[in-house]
N, CA, C and O atoms as a CHARMM CRD file, in Angstrom:
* protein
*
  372
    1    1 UNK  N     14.84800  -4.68500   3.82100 PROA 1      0.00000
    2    1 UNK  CA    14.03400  -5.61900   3.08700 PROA 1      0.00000
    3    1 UNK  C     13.06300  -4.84200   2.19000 PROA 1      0.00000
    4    1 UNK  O     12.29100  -3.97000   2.59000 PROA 1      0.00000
    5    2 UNK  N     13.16400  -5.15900   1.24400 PROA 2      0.00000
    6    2 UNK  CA    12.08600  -4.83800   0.27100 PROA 2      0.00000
    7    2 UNK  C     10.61100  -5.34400  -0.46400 PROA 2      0.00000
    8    2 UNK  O     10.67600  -6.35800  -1.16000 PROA 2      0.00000
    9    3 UNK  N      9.46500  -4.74600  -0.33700 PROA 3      0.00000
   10    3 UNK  CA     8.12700  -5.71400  -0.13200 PROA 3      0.00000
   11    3 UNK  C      7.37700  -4.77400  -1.29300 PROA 3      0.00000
   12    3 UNK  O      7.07200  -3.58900  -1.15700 PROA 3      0.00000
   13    4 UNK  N      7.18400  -5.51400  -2.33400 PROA 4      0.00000
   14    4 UNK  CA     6.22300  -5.08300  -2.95700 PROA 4      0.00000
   15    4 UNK  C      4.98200  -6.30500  -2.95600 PROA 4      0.00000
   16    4 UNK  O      5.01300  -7.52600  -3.11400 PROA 4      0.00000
   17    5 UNK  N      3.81400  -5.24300  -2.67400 PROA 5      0.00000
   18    5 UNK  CA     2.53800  -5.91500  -2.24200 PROA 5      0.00000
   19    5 UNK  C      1.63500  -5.34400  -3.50700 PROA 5      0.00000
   20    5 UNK  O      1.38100  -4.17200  -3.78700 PROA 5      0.00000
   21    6 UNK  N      1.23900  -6.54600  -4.16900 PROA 6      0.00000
   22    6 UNK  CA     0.56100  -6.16600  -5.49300 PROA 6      0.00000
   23    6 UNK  C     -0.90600  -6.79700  -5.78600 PROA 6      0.00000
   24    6 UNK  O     -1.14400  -7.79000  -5.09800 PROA 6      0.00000
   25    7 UNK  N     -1.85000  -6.43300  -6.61200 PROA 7      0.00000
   26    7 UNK  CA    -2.91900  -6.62000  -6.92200 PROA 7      0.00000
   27    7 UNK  C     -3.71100  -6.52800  -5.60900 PROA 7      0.00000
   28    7 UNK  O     -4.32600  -7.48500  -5.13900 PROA 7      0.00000
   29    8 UNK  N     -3.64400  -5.13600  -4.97200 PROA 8      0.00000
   30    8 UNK  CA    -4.41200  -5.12200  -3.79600 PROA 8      0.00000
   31    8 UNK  C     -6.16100  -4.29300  -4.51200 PROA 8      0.00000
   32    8 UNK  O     -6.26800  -3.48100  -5.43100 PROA 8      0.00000
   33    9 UNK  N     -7.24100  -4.89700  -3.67300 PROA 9      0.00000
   34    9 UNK  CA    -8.11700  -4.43600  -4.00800 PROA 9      0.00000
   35    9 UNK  C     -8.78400  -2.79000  -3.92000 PROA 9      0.00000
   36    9 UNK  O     -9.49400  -2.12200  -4.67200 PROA 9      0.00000
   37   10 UNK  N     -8.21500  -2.58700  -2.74200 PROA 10     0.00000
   38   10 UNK  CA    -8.73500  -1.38700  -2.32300 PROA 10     0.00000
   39   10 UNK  C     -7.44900  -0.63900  -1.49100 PROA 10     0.00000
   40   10 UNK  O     -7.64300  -0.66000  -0.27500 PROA 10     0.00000
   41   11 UNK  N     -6.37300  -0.08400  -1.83500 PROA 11     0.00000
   42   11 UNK  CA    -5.45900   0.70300  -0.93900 PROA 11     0.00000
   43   11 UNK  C     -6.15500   1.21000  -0.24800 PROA 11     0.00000
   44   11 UNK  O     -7.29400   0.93500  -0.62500 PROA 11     0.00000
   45   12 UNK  N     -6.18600   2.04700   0.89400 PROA 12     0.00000
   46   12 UNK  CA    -6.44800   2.80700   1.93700 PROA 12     0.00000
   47   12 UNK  C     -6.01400   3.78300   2.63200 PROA 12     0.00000
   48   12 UNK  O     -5.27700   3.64600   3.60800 PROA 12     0.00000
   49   13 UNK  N     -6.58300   5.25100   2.03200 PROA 13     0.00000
   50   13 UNK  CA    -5.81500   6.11800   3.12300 PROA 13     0.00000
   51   13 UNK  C     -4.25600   6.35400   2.28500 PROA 13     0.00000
   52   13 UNK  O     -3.18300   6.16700   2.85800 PROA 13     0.00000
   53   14 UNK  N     -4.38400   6.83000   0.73200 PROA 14     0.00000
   54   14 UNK  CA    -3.44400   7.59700   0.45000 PROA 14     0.00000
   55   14 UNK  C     -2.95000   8.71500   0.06900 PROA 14     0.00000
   56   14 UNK  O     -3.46500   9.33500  -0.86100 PROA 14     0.00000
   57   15 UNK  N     -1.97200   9.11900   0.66100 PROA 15     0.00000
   58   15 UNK  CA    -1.93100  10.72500   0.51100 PROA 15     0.00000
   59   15 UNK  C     -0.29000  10.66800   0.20700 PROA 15     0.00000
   60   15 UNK  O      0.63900   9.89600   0.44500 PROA 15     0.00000
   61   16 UNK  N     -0.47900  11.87500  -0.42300 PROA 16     0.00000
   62   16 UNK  CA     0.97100  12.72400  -0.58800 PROA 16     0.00000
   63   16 UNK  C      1.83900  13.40000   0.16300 PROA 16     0.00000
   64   16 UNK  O      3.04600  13.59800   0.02100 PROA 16     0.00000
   65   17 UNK  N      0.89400  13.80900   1.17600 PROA 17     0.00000
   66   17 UNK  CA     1.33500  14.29200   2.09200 PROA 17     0.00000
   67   17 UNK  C      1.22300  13.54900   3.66700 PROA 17     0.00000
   68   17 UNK  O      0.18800  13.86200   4.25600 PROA 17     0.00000
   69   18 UNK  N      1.87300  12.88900   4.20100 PROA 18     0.00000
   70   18 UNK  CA     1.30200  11.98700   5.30500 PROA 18     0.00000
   71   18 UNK  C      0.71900  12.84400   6.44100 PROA 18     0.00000
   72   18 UNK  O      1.17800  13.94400   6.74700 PROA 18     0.00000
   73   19 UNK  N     -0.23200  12.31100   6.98700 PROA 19     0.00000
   74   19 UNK  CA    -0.58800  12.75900   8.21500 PROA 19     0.00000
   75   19 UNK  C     -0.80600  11.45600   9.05600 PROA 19     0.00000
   76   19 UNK  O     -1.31500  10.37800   8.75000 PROA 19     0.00000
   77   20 UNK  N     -0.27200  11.89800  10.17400 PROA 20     0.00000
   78   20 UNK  CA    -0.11200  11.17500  11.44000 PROA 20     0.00000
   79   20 UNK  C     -1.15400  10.34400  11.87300 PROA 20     0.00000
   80   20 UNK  O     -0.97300   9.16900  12.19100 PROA 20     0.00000
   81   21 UNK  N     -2.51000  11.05400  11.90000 PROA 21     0.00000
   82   21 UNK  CA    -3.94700  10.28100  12.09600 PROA 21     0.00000
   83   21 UNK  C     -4.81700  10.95200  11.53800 PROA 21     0.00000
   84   21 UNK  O     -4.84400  12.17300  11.38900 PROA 21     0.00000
   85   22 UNK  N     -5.56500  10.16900  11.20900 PROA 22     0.00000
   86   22 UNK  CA    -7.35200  11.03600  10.30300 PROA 22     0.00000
   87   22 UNK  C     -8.29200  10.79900  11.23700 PROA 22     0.00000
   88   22 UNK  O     -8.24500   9.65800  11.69700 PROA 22     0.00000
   89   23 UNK  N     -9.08000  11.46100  11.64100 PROA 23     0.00000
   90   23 UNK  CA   -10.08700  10.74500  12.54400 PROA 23     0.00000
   91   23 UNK  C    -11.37400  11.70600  12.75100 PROA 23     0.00000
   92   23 UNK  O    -11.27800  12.91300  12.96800 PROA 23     0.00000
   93   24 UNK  N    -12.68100  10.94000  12.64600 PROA 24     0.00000
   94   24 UNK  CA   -13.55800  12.61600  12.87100 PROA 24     0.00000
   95   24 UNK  C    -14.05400  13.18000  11.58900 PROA 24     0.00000
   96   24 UNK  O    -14.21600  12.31600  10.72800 PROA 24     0.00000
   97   25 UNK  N    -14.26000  14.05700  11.32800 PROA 25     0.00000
   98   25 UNK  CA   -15.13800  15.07600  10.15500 PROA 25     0.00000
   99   25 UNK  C    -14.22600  14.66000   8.94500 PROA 25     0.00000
  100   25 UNK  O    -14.65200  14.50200   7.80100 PROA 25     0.00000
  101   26 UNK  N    -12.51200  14.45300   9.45900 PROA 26     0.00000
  102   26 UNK  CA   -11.56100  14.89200   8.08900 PROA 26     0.00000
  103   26 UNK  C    -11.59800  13.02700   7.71000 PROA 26     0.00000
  104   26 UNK  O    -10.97000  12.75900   6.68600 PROA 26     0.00000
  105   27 UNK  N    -12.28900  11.73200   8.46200 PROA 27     0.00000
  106   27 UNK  CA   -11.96700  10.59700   7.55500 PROA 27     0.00000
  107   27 UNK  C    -13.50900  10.41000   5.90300 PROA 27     0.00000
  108   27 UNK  O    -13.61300   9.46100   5.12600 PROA 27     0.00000
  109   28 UNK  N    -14.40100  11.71600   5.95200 PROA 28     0.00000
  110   28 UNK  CA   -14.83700  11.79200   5.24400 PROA 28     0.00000
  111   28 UNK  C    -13.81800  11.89900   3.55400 PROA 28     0.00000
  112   28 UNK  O    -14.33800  11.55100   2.49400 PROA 28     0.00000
  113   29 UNK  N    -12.67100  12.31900   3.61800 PROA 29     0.00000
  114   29 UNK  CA   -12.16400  12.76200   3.32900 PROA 29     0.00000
  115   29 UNK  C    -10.76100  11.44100   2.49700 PROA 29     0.00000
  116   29 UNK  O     -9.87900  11.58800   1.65100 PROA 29     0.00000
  117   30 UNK  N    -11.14700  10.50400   3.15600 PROA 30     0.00000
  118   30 UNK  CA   -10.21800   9.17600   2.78100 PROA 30     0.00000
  119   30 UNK  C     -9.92900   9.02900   1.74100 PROA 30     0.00000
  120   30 UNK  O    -10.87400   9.12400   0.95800 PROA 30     0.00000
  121   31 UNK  N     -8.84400   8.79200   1.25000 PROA 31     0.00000
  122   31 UNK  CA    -8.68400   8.45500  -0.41500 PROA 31     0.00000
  123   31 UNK  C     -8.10600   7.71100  -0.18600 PROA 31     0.00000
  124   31 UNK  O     -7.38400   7.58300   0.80200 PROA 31     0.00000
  125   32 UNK  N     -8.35900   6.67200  -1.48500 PROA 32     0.00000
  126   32 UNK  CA    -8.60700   5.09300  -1.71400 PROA 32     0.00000
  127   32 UNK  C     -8.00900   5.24900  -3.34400 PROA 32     0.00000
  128   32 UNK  O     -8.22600   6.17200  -4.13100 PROA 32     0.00000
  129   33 UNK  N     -7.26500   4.13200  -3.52600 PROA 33     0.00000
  130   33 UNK  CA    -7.06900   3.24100  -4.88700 PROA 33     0.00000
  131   33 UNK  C     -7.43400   1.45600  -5.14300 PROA 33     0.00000
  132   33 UNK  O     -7.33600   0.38300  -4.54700 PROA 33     0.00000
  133   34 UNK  N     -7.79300   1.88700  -6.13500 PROA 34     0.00000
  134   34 UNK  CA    -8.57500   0.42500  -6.18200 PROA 34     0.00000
  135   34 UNK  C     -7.68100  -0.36400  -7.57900 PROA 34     0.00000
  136   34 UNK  O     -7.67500   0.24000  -8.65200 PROA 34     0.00000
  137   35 UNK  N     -6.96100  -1.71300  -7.46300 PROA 35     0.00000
  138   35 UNK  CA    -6.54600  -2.22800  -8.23300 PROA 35     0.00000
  139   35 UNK  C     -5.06000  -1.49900  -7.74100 PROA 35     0.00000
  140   35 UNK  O     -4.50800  -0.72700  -8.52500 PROA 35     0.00000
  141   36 UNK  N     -4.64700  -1.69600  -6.83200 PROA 36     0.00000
  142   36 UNK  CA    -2.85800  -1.09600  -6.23000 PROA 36     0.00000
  143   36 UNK  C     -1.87300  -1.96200  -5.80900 PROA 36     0.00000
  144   36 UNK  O     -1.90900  -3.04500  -5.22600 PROA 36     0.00000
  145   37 UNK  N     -1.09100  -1.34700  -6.17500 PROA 37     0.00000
  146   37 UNK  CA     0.24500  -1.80200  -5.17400 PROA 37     0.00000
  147   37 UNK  C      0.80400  -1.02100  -4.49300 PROA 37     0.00000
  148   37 UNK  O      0.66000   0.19600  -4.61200 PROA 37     0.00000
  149   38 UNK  N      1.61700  -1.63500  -3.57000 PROA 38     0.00000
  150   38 UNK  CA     2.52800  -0.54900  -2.43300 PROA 38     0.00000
  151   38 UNK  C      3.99600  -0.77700  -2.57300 PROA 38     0.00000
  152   38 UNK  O      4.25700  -1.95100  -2.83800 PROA 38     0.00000
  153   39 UNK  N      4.88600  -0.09500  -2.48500 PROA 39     0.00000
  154   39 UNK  CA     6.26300  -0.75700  -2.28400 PROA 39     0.00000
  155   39 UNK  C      6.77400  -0.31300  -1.46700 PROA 39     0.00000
  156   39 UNK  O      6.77700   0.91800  -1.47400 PROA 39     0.00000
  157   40 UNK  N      7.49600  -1.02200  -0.30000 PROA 40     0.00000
  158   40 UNK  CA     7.93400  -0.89300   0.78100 PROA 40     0.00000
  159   40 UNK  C      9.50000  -0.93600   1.08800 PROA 40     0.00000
  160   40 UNK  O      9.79700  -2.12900   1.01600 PROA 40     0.00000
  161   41 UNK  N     10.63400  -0.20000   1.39400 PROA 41     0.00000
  162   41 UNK  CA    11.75200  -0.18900   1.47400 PROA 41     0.00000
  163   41 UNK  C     12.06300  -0.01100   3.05500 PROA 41     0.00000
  164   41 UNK  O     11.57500   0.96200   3.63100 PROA 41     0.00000
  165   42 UNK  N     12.82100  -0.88200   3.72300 PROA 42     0.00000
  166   42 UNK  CA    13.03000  -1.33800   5.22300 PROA 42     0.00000
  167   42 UNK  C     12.15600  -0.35400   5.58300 PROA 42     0.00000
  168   42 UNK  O     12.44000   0.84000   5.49700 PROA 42     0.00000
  169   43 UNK  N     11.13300  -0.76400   5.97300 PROA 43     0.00000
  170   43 UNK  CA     9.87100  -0.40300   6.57000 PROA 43     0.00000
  171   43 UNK  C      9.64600   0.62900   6.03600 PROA 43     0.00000
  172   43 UNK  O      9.42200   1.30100   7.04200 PROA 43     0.00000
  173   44 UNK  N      9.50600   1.40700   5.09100 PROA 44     0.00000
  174   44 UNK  CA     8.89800   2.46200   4.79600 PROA 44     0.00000
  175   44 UNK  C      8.02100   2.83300   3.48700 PROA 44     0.00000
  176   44 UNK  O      8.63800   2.56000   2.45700 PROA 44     0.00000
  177   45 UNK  N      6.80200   3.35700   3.27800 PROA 45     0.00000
  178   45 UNK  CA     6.20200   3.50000   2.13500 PROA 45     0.00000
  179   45 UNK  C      7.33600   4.37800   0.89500 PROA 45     0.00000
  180   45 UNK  O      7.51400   5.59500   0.85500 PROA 45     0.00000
  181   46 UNK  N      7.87800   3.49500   0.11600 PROA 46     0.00000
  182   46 UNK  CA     8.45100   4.13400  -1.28400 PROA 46     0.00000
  183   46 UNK  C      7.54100   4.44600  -2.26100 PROA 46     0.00000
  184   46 UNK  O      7.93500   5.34600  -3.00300 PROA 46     0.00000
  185   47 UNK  N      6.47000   4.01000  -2.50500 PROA 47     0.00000
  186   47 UNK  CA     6.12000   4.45700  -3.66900 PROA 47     0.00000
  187   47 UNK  C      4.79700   3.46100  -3.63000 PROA 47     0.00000
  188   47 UNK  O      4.62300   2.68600  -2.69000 PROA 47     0.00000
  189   48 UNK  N      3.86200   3.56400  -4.77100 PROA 48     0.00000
  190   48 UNK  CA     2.38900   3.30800  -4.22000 PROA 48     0.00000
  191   48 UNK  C      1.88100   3.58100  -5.83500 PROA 48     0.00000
  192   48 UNK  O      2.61800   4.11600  -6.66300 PROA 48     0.00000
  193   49 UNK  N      0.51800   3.12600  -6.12500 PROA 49     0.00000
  194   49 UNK  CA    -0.28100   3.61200  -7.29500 PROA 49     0.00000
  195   49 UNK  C     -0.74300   2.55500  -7.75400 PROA 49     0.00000
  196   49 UNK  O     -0.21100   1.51900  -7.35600 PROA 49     0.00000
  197   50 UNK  N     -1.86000   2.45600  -8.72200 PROA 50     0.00000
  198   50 UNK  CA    -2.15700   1.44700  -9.70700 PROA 50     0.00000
  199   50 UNK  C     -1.48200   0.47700 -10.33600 PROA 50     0.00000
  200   50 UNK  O     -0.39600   0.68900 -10.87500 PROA 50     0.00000
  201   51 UNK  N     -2.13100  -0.79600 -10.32100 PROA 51     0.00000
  202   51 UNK  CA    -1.27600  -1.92500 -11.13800 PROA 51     0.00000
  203   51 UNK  C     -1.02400  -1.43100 -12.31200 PROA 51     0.00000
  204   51 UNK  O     -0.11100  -2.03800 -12.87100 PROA 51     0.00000
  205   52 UNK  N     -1.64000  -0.23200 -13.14900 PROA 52     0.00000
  206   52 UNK  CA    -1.87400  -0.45000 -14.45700 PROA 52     0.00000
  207   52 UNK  C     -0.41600   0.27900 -14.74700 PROA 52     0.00000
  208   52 UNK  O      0.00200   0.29700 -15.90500 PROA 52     0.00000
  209   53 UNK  N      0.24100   0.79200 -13.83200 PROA 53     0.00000
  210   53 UNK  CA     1.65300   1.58600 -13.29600 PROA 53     0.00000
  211   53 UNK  C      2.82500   1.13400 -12.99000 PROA 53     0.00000
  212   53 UNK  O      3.92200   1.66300 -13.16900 PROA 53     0.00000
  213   54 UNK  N      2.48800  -0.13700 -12.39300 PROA 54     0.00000
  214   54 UNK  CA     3.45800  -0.26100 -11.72700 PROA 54     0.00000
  215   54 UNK  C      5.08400  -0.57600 -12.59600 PROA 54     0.00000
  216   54 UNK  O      6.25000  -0.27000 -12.34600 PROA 54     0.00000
  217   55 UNK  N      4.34000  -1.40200 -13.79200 PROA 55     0.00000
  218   55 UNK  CA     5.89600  -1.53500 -14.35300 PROA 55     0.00000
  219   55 UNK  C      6.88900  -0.49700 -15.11700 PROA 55     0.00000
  220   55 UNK  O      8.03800  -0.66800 -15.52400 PROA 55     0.00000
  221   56 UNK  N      5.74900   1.02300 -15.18100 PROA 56     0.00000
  222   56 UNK  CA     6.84600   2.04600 -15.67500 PROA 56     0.00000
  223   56 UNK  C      6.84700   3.11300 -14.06900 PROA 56     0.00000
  224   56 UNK  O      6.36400   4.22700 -13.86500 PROA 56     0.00000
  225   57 UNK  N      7.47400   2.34200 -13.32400 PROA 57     0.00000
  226   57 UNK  CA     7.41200   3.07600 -11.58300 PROA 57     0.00000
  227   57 UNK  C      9.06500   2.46300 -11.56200 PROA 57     0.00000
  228   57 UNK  O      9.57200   1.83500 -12.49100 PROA 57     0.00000
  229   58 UNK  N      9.73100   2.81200 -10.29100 PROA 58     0.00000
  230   58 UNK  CA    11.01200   2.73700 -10.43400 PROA 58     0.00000
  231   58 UNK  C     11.06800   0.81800  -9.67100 PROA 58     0.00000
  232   58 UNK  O     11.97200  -0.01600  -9.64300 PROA 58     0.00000
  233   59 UNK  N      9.92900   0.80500  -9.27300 PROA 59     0.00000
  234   59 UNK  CA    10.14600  -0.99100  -8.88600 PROA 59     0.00000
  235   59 UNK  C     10.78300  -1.62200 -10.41200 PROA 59     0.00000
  236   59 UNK  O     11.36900  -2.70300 -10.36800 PROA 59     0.00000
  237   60 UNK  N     10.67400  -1.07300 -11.42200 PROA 60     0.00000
  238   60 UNK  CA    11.05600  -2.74500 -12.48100 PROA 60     0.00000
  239   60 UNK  C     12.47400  -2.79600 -12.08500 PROA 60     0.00000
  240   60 UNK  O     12.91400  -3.89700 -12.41600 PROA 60     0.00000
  241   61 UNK  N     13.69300  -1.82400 -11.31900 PROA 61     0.00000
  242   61 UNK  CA    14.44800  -1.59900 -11.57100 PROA 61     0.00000
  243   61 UNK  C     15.31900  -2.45500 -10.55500 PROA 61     0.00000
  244   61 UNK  O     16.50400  -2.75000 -10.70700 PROA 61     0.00000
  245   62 UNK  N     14.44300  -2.81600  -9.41800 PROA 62     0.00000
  246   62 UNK  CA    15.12700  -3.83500  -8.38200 PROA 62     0.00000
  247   62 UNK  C     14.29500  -5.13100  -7.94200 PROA 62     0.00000
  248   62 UNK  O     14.09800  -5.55600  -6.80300 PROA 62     0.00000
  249   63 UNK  N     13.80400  -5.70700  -9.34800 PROA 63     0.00000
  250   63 UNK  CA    12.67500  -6.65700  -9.10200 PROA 63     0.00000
  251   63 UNK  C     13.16800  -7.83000  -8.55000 PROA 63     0.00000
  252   63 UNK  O     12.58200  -8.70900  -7.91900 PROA 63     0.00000
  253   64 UNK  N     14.44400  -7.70700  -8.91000 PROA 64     0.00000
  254   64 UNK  CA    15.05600  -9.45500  -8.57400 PROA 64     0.00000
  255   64 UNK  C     15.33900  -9.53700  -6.83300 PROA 64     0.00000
  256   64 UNK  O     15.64000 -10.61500  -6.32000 PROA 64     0.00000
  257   65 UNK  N     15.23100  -8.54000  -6.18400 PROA 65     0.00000
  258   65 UNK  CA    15.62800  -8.37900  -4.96800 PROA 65     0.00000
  259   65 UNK  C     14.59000  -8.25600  -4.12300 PROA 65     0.00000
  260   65 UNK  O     14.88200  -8.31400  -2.92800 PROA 65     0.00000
  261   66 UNK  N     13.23500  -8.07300  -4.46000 PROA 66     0.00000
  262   66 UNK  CA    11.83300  -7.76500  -3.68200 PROA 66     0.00000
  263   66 UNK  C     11.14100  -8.95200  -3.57000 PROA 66     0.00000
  264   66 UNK  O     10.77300  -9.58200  -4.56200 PROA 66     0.00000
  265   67 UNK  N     10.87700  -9.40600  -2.10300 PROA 67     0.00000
  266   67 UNK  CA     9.48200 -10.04800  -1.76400 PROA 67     0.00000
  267   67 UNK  C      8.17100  -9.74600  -2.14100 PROA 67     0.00000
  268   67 UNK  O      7.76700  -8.68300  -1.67100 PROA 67     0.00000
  269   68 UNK  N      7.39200 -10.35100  -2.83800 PROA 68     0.00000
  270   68 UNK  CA     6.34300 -10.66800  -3.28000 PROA 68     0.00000
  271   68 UNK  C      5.12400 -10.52600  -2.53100 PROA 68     0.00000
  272   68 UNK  O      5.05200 -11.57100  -1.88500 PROA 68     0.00000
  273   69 UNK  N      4.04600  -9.75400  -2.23500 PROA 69     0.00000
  274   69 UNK  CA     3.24600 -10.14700  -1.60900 PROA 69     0.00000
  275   69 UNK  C      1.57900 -10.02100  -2.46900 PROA 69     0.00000
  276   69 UNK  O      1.26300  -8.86400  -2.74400 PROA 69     0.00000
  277   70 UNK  N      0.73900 -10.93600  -2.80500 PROA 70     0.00000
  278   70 UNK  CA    -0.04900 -10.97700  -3.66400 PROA 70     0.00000
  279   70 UNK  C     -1.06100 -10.52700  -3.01200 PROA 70     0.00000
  280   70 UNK  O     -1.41000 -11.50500  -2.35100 PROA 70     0.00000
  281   71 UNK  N     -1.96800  -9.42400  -2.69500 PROA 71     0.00000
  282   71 UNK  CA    -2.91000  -9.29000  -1.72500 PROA 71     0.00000
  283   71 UNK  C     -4.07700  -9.13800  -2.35400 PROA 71     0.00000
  284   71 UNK  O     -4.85500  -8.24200  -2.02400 PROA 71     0.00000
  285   72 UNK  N     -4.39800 -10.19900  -3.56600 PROA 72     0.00000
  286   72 UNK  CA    -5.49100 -10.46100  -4.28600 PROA 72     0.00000
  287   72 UNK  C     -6.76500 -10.52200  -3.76100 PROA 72     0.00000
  288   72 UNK  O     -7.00900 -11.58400  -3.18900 PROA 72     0.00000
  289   73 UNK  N     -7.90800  -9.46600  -3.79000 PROA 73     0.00000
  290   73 UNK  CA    -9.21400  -9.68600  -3.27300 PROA 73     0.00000
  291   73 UNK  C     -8.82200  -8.86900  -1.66900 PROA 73     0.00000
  292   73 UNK  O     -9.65800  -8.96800  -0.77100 PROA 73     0.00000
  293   74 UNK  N     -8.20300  -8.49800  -1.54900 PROA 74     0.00000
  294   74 UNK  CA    -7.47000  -8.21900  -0.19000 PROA 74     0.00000
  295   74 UNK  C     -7.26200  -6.19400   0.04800 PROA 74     0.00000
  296   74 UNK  O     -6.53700  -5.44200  -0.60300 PROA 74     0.00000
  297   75 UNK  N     -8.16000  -5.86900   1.15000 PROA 75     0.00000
  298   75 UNK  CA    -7.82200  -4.66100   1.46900 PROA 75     0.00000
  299   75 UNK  C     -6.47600  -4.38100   2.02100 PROA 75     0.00000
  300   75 UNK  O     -5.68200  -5.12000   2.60300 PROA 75     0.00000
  301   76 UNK  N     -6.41100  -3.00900   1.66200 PROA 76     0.00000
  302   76 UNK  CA    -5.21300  -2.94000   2.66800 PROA 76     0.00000
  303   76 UNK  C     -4.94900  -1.66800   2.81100 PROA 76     0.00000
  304   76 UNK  O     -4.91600  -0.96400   1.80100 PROA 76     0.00000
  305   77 UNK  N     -4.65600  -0.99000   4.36400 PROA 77     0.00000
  306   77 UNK  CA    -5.11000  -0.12000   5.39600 PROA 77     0.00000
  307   77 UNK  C     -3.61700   0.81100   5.39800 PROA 77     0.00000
  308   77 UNK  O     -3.00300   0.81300   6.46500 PROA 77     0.00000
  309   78 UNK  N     -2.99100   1.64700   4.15500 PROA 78     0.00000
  310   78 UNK  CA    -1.88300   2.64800   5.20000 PROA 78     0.00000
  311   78 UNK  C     -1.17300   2.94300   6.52600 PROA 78     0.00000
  312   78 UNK  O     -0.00600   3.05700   6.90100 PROA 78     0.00000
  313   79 UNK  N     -2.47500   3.02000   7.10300 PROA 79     0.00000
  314   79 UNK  CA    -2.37800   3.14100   8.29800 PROA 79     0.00000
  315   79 UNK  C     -1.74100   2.51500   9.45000 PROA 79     0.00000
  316   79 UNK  O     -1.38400   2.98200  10.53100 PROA 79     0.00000
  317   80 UNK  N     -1.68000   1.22200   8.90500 PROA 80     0.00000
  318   80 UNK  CA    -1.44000  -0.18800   9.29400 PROA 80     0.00000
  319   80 UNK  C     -0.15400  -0.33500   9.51700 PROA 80     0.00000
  320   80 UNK  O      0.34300  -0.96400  10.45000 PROA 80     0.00000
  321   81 UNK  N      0.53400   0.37200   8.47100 PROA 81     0.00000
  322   81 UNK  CA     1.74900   0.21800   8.31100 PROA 81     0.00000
  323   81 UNK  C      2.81700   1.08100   8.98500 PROA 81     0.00000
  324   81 UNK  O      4.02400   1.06900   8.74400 PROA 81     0.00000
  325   82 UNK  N      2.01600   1.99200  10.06100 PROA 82     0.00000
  326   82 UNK  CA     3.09800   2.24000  10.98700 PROA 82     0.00000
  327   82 UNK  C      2.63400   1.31100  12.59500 PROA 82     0.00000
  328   82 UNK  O      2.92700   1.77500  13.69700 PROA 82     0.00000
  329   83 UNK  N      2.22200   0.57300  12.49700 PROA 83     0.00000
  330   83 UNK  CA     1.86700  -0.40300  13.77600 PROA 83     0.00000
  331   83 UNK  C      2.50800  -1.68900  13.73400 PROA 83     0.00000
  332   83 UNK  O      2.67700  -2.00600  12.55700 PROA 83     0.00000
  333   84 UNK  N      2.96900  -2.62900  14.59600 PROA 84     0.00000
  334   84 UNK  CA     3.78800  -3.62000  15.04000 PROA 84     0.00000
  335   84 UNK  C      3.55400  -4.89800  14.10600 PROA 84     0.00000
  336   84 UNK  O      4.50600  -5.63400  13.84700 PROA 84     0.00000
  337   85 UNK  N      2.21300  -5.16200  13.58100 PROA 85     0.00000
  338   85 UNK  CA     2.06400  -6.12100  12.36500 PROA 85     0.00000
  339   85 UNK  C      1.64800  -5.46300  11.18200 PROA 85     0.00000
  340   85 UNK  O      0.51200  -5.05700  11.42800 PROA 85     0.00000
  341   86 UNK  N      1.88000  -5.22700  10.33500 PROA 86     0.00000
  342   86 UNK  CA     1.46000  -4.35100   9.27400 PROA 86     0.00000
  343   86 UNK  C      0.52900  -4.41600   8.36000 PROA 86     0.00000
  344   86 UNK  O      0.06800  -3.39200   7.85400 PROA 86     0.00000
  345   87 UNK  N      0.19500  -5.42600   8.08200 PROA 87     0.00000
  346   87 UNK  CA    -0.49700  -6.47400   7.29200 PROA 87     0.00000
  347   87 UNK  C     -1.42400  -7.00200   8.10700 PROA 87     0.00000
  348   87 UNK  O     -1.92000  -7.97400   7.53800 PROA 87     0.00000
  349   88 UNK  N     -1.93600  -6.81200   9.26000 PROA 88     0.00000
  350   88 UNK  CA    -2.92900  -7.30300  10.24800 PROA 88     0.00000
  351   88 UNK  C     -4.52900  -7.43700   9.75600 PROA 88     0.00000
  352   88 UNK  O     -5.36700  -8.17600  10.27300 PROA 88     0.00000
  353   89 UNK  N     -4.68900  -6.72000   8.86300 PROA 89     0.00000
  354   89 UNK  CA    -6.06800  -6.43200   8.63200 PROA 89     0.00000
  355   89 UNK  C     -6.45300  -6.50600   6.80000 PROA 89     0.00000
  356   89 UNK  O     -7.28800  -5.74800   6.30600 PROA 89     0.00000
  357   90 UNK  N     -5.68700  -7.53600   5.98100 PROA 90     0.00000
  358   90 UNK  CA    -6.66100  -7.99900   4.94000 PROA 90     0.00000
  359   90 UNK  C     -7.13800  -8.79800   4.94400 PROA 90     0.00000
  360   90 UNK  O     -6.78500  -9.90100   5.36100 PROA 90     0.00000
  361   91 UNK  N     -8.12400  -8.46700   4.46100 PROA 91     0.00000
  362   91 UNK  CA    -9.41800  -9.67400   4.79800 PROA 91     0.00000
  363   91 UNK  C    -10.08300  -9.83800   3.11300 PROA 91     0.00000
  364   91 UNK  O    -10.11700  -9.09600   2.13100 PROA 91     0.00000
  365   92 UNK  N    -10.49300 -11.03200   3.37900 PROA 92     0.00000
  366   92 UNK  CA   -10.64200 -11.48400   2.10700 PROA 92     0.00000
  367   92 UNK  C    -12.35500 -11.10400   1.85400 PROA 92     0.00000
  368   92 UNK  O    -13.23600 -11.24600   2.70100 PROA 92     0.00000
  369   93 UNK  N    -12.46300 -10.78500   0.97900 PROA 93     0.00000
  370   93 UNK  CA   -14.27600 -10.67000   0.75800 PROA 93     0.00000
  371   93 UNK  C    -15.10800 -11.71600   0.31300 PROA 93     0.00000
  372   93 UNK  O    -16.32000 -11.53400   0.19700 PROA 93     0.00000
């Protein structure tokens, strides 16, 4: 299944390089995008960055086949997304 989650307010916790957990001295260290999307391929982070991006990113290329998820005004936590609900924690401001 394929999930692109768009107009998120605040991504959370992205890196290039994944690490397993942040926790302690190194979550000083958090990087954040603001105005993002995520795209998700059977459960896994594909690809990620700014709305202002997204349509020259390789999503325009399988749009007709992706679920929609609008997470307008809505954080949303990386982290999240290796745990049993993934999406557990946007909250609206």
């Amino acid at each position: 299944m394929k999930i692109l989650v768009k107009n998120i307010k605040q991504l959370v916790q992205v890196e290039e390089q994944p690490q397993l957990r942040v926790c302690g001295k190194s979550m000083v260290k958090l990087e954040t995008i603001k105005d993002a999307f995520l795209f998700i391929d059977k459960g896994k982070i594909v690809e990620f960055g700014r709305m202002s991006d997204l349509f020259q990113s390789s999503i325009a290329d399988h749009q007709s086949s992706i679920e929609e998820i609008d997470a307008k005004d809505c954080m949303v936590f990386s982290f999240l997304l290796r745990q049993p609900y993934p999406f557990g924690l946007c909250r609206k401001s």
